[in-house]
C-alpha positions as CSV (number, residue, x, y, z in Angstrom):
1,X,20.0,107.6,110.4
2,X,20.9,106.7,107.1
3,X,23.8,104.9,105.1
4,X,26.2,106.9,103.2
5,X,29.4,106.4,101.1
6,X,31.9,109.6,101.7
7,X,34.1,110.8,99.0
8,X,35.8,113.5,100.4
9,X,39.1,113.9,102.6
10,X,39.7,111.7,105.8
11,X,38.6,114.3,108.4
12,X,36.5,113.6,111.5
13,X,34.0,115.4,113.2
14,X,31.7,115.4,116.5
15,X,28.1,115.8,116.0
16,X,25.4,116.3,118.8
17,X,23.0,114.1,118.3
18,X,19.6,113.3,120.3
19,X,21.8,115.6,123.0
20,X,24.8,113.1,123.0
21,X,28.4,114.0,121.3
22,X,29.2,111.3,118.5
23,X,32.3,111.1,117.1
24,X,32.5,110.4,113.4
25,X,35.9,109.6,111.5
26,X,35.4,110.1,107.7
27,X,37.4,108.3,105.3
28,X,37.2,108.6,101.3
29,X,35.3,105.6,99.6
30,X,34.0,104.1,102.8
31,X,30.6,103.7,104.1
32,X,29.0,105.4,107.2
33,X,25.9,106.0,109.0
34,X,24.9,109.3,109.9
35,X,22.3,111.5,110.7
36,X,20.3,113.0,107.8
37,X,18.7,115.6,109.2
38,X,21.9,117.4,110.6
39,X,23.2,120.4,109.4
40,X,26.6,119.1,108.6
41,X,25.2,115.8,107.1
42,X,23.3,118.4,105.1
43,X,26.3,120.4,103.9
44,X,28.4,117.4,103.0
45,X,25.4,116.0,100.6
46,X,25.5,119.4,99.2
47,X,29.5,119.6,98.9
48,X,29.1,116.1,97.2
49,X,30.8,114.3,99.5
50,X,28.3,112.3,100.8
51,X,26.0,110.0,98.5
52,X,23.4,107.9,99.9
53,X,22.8,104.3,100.3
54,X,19.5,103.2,99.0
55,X,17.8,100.8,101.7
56,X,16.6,97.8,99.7
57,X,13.1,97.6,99.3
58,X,11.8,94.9,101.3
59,X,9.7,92.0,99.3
60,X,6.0,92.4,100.0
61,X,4.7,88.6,101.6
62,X,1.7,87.7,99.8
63,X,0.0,84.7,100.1
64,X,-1.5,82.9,96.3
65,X,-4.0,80.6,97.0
66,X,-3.2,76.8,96.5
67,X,-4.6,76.1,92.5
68,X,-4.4,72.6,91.5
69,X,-4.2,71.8,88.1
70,X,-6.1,69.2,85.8
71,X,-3.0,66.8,85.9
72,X,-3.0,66.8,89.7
73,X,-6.8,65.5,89.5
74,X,-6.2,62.2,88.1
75,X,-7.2,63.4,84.6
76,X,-5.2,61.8,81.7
């Protein structure tokens, strides 16, 4: 599933998905999650009517090792 933002006309539309019906409503400038792999999620990014939502990368956690400098020593 992935995050779009649909310009087209307000229209709805069922989709089978994982062998359950989903009922989608589509309105113009909003955002909605769909299924990217589906044929009609397919035809409305190729109608331009759909334009993804990049997912923000998430920060990579590293850990620096603890440095202390000549100040922190004592040193004048």
């Amino acid at each position: 599933m992935k995050r779009f933002i649909y310009t087209g006309p307000t229209s709805g539309v069922t989709l089978l998905v994982n062998g359950k019906e989903q009922e989608i409503i589509l309105h113009a400038g909003k955002e909605v999650t769909l299924p990217d792999t589906h044929e009609y999620v397919k035809t409305l990014t190729a109608l331009g009517y759909l334009q993804e939502i990049p997912t923000p990368a998430t920060p990579e956690v590293t850990s620096k090792p603890e440095t202390t400098s000549k100040s922190e020593k004592g040193g004048k």
